[in-house]
C-alpha positions in Angstrom: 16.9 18.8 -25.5 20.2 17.3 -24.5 19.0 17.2 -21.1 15.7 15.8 -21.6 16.7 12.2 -21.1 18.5 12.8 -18.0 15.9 14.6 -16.5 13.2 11.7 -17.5 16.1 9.0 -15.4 16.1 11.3 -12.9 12.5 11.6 -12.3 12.3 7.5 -12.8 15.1 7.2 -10.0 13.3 9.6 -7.8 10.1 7.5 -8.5 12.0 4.2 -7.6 13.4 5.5 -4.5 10.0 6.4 -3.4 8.6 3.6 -3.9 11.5 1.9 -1.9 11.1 3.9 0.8 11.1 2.7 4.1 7.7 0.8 4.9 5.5 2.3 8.3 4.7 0.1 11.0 2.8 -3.0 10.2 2.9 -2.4 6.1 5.3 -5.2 5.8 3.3 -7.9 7.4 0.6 -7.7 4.3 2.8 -9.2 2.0 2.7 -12.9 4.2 -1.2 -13.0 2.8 -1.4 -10.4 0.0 2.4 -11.5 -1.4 2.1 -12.4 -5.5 2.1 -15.6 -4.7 -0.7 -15.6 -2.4 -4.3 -16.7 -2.9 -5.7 -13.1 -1.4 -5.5 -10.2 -3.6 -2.7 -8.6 -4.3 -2.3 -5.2 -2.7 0.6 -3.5 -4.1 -0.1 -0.6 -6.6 -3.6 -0.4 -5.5 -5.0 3.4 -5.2 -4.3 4.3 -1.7 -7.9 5.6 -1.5 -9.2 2.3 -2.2 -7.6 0.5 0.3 -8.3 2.7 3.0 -11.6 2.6 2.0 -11.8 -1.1 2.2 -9.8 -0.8 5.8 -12.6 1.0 6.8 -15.3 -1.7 5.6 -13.3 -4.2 7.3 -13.0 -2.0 10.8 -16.8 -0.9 10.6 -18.4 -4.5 9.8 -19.2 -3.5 6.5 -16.9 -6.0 4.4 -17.4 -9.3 5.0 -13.9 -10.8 6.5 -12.3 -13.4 8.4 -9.2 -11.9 9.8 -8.7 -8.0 8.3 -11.9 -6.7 10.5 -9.4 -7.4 13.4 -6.7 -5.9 11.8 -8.2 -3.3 10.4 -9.3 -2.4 14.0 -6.0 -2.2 15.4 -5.0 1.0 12.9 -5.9 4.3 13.6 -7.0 6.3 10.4 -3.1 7.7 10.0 -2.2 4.2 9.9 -4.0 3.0 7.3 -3.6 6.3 5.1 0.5 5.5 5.6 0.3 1.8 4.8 -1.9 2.3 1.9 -0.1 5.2 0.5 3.6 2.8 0.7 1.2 -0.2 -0.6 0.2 2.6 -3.2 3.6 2.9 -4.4 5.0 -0.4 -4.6 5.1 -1.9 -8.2 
C-alpha cells in the first residue's frame, strides 16, 4: 500500500508528459482559431475519433465550412488521425 500513491503520481506524470508531447506537423496552428479564447470551438480534449470524423466532413463537402474544407483537404488520413490524437490529449 505504501507504494500506491507513488505509483498513482507516476502514472499522472506519465499522463502529463503525454499529453505534452511534441505536437505533429500542422497541430499547432489550430490553436490561432480553436484557442480558449476563440469564438470557434474549442478542440482540445475532444475524442480523437470525433474530430477526424468531422476532418472528414469538412474534406468530403459534407460539413458545411468556410475555411476547414480547405484544410481539411491538405491532410492525408495519417494526418488527421496524429493531430486529432495530440488535440485528444491536450487538457
Amino acid at each position: 500500500m505504501i507504494f500506491m500513491p507513488r505509483c498513482t503520481a507516476l502514472a499522472a506524470a506519465l499522463a502529463a508528459g503525454l499529453a505534452a508531447a511534441e505536437a505533429p506537423p500542422g497541430a499547432l496552428s489550430c490553436s490561432g482559431c480553436h484557442g480558449s479564447d476563440a469564438t470557434f470551438p474549442r478542440i482540445t480534449g475532444r475524442d480523437p475519433a470525433e474530430i477526424v470524423s468531422l476532418l472528414a466532413g469538412f474534406r468530403d463537402g459534407i460539413q458545411p465550412a468556410t475555411l476547414m474544407d480547405r484544410i481539411a483537404r491538405g491532410l492525408t488520413p495519417a494526418e488527421a488521425q496524429a493531430i486529432a490524437d495530440w488535440l485528444g490529449a491536450q487538457k
